[in-house]
GURO-25876 format. One record per residue (C-alpha): residue number from 1; residue in one letter; chain; x, y, z. Coordinates in Angstrom, 2 decimals, decimal comma, padded with zeros to 5 digits. Layout:
<r pos="NUM" code="A" unit="A" c1="X" c2="Y" c3="Z"/>
...
//
This chain:
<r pos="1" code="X" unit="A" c1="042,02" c2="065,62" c3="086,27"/>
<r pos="2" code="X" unit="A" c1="039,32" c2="064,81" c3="088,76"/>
<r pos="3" code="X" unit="A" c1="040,07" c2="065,51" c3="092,50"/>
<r pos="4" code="X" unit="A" c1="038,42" c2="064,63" c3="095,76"/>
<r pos="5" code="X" unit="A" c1="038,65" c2="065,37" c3="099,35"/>
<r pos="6" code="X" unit="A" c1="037,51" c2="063,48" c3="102,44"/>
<r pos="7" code="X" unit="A" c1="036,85" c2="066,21" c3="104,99"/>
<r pos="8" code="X" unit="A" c1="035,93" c2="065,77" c3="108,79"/>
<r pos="9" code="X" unit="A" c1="032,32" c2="065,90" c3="109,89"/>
<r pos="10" code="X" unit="A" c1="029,50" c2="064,55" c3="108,53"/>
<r pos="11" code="X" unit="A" c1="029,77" c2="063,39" c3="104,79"/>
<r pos="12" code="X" unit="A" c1="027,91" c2="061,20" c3="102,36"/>
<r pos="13" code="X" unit="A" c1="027,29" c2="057,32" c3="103,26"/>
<r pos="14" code="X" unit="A" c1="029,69" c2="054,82" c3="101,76"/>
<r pos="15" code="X" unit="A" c1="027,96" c2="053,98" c3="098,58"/>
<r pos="16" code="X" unit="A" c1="028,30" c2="057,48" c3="098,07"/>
<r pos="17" code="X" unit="A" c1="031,73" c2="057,64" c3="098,75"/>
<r pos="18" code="X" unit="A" c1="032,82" c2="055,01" c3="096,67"/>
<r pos="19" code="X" unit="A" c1="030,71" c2="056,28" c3="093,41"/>
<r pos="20" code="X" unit="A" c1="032,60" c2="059,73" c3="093,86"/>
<r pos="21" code="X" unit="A" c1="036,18" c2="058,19" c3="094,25"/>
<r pos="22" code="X" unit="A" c1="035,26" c2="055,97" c3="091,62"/>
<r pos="23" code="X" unit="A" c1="035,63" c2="059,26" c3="089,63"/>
<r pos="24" code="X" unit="A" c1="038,51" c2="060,66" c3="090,84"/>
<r pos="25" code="X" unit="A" c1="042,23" c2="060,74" c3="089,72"/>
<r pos="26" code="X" unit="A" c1="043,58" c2="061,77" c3="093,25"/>
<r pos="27" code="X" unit="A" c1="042,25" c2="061,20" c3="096,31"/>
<r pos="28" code="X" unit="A" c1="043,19" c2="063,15" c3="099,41"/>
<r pos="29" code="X" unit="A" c1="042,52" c2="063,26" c3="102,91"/>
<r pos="30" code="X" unit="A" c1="042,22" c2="066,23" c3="105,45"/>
<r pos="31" code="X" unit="A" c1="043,02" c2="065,25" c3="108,74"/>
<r pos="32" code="X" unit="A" c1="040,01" c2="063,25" c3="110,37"/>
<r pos="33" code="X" unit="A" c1="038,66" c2="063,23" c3="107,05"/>
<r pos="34" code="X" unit="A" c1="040,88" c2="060,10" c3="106,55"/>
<r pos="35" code="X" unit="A" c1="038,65" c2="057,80" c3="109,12"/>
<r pos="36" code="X" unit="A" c1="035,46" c2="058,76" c3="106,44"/>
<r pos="37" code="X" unit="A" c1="038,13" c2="057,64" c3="103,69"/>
<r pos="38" code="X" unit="A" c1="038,88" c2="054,59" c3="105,29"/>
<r pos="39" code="X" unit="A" c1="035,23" c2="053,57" c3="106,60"/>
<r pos="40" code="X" unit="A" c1="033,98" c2="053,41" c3="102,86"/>
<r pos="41" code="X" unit="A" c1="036,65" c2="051,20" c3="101,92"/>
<r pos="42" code="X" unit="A" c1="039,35" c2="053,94" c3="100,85"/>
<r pos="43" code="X" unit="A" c1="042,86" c2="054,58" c3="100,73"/>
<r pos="44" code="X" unit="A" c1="043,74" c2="058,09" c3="099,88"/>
<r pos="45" code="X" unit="A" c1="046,60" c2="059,02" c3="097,62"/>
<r pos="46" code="X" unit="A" c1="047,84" c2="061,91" c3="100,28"/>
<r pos="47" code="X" unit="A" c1="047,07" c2="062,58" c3="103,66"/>
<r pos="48" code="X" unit="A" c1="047,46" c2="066,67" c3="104,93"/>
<r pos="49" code="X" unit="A" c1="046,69" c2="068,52" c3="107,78"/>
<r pos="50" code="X" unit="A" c1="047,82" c2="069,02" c3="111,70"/>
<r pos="51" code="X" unit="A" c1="046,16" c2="065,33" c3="112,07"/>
<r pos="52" code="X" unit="A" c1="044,58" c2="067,12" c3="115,65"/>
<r pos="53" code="X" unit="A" c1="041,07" c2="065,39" c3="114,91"/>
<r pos="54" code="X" unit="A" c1="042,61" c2="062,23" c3="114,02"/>
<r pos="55" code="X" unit="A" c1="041,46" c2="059,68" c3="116,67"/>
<r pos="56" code="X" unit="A" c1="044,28" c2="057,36" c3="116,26"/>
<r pos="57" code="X" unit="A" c1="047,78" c2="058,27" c3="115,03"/>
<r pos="58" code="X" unit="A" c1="048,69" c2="054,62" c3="114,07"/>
<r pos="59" code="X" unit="A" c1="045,99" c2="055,15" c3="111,03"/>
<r pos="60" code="X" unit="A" c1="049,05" c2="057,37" c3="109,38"/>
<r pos="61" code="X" unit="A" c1="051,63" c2="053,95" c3="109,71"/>
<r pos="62" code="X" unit="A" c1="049,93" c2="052,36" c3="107,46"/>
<r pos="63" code="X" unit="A" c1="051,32" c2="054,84" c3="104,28"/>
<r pos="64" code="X" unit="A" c1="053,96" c2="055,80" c3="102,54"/>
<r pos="65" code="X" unit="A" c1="055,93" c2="058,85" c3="104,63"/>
<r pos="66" code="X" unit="A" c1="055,95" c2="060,79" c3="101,74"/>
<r pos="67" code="X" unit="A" c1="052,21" c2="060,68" c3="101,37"/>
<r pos="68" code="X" unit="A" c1="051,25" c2="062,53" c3="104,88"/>
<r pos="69" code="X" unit="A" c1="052,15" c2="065,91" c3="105,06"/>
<r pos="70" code="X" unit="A" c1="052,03" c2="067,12" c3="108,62"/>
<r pos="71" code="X" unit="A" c1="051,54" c2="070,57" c3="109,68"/>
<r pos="72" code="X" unit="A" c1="051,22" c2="072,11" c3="113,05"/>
<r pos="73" code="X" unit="A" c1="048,48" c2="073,14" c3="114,84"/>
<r pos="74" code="X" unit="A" c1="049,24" c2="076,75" c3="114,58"/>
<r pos="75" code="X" unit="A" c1="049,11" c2="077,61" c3="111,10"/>
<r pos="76" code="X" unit="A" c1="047,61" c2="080,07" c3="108,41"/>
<r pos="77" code="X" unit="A" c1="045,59" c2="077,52" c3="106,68"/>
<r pos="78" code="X" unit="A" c1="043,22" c2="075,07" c3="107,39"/>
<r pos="79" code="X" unit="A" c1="043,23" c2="071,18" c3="106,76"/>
<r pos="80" code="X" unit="A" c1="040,45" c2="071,43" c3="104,19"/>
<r pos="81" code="X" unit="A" c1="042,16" c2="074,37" c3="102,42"/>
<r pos="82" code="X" unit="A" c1="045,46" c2="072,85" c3="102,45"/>
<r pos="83" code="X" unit="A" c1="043,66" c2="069,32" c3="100,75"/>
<r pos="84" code="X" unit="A" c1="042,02" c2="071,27" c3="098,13"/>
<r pos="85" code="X" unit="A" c1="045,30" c2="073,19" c3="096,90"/>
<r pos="86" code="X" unit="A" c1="047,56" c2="070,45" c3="097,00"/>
<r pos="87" code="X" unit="A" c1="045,00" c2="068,67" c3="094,53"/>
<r pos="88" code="X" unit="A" c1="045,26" c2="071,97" c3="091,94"/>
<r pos="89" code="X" unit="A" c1="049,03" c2="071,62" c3="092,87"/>
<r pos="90" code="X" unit="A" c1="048,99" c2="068,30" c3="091,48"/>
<r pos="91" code="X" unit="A" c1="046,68" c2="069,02" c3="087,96"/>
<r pos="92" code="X" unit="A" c1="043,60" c2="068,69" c3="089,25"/>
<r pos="93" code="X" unit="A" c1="040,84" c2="071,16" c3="087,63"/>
<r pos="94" code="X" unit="A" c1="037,98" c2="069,74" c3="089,59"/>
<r pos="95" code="X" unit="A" c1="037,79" c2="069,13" c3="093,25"/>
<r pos="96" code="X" unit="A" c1="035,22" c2="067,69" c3="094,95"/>
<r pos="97" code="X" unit="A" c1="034,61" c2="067,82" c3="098,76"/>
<r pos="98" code="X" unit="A" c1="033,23" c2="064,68" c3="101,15"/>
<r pos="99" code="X" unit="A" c1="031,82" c2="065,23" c3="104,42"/>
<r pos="100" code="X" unit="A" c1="032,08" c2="068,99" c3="106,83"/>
<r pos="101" code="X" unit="A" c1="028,79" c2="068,88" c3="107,41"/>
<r pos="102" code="X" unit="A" c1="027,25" c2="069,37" c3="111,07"/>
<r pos="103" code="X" unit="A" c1="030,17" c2="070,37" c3="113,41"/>
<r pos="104" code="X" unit="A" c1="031,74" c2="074,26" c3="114,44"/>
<r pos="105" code="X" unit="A" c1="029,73" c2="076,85" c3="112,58"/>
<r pos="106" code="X" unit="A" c1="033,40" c2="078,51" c3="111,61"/>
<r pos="107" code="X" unit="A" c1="034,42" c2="075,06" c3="109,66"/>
<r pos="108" code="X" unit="A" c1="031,26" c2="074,88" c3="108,04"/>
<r pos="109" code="X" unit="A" c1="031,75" c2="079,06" c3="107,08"/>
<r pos="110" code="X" unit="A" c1="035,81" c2="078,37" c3="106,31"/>
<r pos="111" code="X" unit="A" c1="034,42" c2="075,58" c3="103,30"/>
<r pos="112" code="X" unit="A" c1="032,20" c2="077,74" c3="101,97"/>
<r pos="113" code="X" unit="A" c1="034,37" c2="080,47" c3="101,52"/>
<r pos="114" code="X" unit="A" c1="036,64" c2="078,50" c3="099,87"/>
<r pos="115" code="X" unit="A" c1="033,90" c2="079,15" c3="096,75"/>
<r pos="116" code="X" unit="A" c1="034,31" c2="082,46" c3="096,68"/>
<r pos="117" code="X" unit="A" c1="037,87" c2="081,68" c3="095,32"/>
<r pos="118" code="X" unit="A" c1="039,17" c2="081,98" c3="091,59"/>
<r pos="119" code="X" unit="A" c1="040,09" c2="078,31" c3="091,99"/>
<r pos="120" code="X" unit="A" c1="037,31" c2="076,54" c3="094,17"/>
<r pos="121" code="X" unit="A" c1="036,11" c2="073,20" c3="094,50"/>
<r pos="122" code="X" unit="A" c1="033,09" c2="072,28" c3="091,68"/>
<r pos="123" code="X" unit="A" c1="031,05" c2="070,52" c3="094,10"/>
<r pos="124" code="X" unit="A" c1="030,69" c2="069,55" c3="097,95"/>
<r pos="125" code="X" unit="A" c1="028,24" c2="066,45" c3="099,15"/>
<r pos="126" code="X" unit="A" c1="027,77" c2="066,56" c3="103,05"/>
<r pos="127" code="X" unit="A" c1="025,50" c2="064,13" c3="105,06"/>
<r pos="128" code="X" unit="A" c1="022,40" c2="065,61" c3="103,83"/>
<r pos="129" code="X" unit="A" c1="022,91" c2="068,26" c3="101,29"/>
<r pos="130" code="X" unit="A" c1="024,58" c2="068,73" c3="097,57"/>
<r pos="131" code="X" unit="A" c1="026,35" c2="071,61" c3="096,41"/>
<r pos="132" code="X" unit="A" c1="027,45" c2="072,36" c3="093,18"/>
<r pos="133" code="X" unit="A" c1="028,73" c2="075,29" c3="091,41"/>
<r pos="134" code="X" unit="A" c1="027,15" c2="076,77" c3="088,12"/>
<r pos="135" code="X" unit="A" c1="028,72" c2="078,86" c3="085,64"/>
<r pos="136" code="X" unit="A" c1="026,64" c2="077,17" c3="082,42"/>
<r pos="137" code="X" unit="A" c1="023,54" c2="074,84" c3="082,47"/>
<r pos="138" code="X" unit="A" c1="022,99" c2="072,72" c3="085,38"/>
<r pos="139" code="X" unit="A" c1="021,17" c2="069,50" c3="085,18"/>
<r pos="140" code="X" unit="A" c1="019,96" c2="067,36" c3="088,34"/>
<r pos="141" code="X" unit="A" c1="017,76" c2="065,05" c3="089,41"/>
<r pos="142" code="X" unit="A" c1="015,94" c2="066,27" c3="092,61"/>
<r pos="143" code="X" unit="A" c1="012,80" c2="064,00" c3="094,85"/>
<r pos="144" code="X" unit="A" c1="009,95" c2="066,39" c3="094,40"/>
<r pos="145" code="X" unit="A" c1="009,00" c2="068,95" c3="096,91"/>
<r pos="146" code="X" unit="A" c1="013,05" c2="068,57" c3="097,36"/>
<r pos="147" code="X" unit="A" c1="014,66" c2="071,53" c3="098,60"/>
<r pos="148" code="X" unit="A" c1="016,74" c2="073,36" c3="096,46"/>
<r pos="149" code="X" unit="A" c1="018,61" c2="077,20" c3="097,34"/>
<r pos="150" code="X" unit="A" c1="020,88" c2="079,40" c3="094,94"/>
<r pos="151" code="X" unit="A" c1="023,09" c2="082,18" c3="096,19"/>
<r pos="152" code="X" unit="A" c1="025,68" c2="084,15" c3="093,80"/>
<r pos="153" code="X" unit="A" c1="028,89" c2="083,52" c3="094,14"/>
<r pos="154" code="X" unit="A" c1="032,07" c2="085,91" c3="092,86"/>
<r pos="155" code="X" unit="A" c1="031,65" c2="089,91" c3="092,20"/>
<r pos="156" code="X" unit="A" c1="028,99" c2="089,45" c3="089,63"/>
<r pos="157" code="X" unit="A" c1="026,52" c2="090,72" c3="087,43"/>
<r pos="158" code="X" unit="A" c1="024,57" c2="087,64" c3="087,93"/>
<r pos="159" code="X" unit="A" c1="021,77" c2="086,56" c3="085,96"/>
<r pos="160" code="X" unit="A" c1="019,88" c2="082,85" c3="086,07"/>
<r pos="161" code="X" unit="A" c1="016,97" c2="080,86" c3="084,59"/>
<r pos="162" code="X" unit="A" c1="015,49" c2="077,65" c3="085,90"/>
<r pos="163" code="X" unit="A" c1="013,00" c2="074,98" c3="085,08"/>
<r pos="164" code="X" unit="A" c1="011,41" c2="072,84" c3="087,60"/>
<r pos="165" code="X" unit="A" c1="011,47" c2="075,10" c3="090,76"/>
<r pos="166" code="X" unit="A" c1="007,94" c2="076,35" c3="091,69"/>
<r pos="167" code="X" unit="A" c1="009,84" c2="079,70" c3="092,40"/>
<r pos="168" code="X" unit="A" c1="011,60" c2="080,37" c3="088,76"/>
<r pos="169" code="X" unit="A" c1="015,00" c2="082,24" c3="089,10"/>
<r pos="170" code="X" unit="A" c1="014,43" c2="084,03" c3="085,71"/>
<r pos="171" code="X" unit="A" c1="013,34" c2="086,95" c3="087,08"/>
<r pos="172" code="X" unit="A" c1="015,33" c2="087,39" c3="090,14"/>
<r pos="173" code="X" unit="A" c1="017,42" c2="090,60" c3="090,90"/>
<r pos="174" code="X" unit="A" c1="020,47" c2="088,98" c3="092,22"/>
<r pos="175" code="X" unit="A" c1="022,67" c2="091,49" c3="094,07"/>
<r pos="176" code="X" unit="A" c1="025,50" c2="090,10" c3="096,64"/>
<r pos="177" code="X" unit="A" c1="024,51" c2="089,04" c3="099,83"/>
<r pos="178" code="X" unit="A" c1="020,92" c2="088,07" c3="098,40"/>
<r pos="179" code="X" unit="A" c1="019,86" c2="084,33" c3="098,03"/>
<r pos="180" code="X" unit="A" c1="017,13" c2="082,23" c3="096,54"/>
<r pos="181" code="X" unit="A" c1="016,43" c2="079,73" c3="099,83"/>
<r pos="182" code="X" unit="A" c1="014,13" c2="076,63" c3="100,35"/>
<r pos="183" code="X" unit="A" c1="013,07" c2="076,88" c3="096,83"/>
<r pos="184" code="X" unit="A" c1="010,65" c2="073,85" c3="096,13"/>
<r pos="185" code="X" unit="A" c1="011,19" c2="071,38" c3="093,11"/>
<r pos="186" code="X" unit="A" c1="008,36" c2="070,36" c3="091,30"/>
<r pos="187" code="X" unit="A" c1="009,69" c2="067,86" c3="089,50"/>
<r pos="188" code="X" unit="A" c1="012,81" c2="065,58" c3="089,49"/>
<r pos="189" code="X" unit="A" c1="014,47" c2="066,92" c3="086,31"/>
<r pos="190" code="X" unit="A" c1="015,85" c2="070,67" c3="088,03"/>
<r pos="191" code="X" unit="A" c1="017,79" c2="072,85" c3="084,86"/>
<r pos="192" code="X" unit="A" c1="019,55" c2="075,74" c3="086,57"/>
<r pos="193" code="X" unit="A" c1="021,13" c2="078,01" c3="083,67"/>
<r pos="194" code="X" unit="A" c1="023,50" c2="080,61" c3="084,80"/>
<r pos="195" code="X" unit="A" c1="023,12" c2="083,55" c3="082,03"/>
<r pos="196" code="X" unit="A" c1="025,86" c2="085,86" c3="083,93"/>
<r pos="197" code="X" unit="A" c1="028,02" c2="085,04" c3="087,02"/>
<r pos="198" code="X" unit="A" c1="028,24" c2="081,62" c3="089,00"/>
<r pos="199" code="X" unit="A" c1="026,44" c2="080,43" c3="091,42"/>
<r pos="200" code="X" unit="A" c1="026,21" c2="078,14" c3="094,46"/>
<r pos="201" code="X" unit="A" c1="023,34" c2="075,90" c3="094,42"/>
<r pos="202" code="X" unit="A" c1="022,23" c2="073,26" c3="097,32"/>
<r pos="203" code="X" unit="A" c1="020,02" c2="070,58" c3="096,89"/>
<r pos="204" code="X" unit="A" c1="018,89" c2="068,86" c3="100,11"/>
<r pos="205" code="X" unit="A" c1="018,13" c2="064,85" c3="099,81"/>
<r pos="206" code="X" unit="A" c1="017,00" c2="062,65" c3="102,21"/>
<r pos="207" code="X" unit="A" c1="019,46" c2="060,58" c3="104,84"/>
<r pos="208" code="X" unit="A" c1="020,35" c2="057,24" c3="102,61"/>
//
């Protein structure tokens, strides 16, 4: 099953939106993520969080009880991380994430993190960037001159190839901490092949 997550902070326009829930068996909501939800035409299957970045409670009247899970403010988790594991919770095997982009430095860190996990989300789409993760062959479609940057994700070895990128990966000595950034496409068909480990790749696109 296919999961998504509407996140606060700057996500993906509406069009967007709708073509990823249009794919997705659940749809969930963390916190103010729920006014991105419901400004591309969306109602999300469950609502989670401490709802602190909400900017009007009466939004949560309008479902079910049992759908909004409230937590408080102090807690171990955040709202993002509590979205994306009640999805597995409920079957899903890939999660996708809407929106965090721009905002608190931490937030942005906190969701990225969250890839580093041995369940993590397959793919994030923010305001202006896309961010997959590869374990196999990767295929996408990229503007040329686009902007595209790899890091390694997990404990490795990690070992790529690429077509497309004026800066192939094949030869690359990836160790952890290093990164491929602000590598150019050359043309729109990008193949990004991970031989050994995973890896987190971001394509910037232009504001639609």
């Amino acid at each position: 099953m296919r999961g998504l997550v509407f996140v606060g902070g700057e996500g993906p326009d509406a069009e967007l939106c709708s073509a990823l829930a249009a794919g997705a068996d659940i749809i969930a909501a963390a916190d103010s993520g729920l006014v991105s939800a419901e400004n591309a035409g969306l109602r999300p299957d469950w609502i989670i969080g401490d709802m602190d970045s909400l900017d009007d409670l009466s939004r949560l009247d309008t479902y079910p009880p049992g759908r909004v899970l409230r937590f408080p403010a102090d807690k171990d988790f955040t709202d993002t991380e509590l979205a994306v594991d009640l999805l597995f919770e409920k079957g899903c095997d890939e999660v996708t994430l809407a929106g965090g982009g721009g905002g608190r430095l931490d937030h942005i860190l906190a969701i990225v993190a969250l890839f580093e996990r041995e369940r993590y989300p397959s793919r994030w789409f923010t305001g202006r960037e896309e961010i997959y993760v590869v374990s196999n062959e990767f295929h996408c479609n990229v503007q040329k001159t686009g902007i595209v940057s790899v890091f390694p994700l997990g404990t490795g070895p990690w070992k790529a190839q690429s077509a497309g990128l004026k800066w192939p990966l094949d030869a690359v000595s990836w160790r952890r901490g290093f990164f491929g950034i602000s590598n150019a496409a050359e043309t729109e068909a990008v193949t990004i092949k991970a031989l050994s480990g995973r890896f987190l790749v971001l394509v910037t696109r232009s504001k639609r």
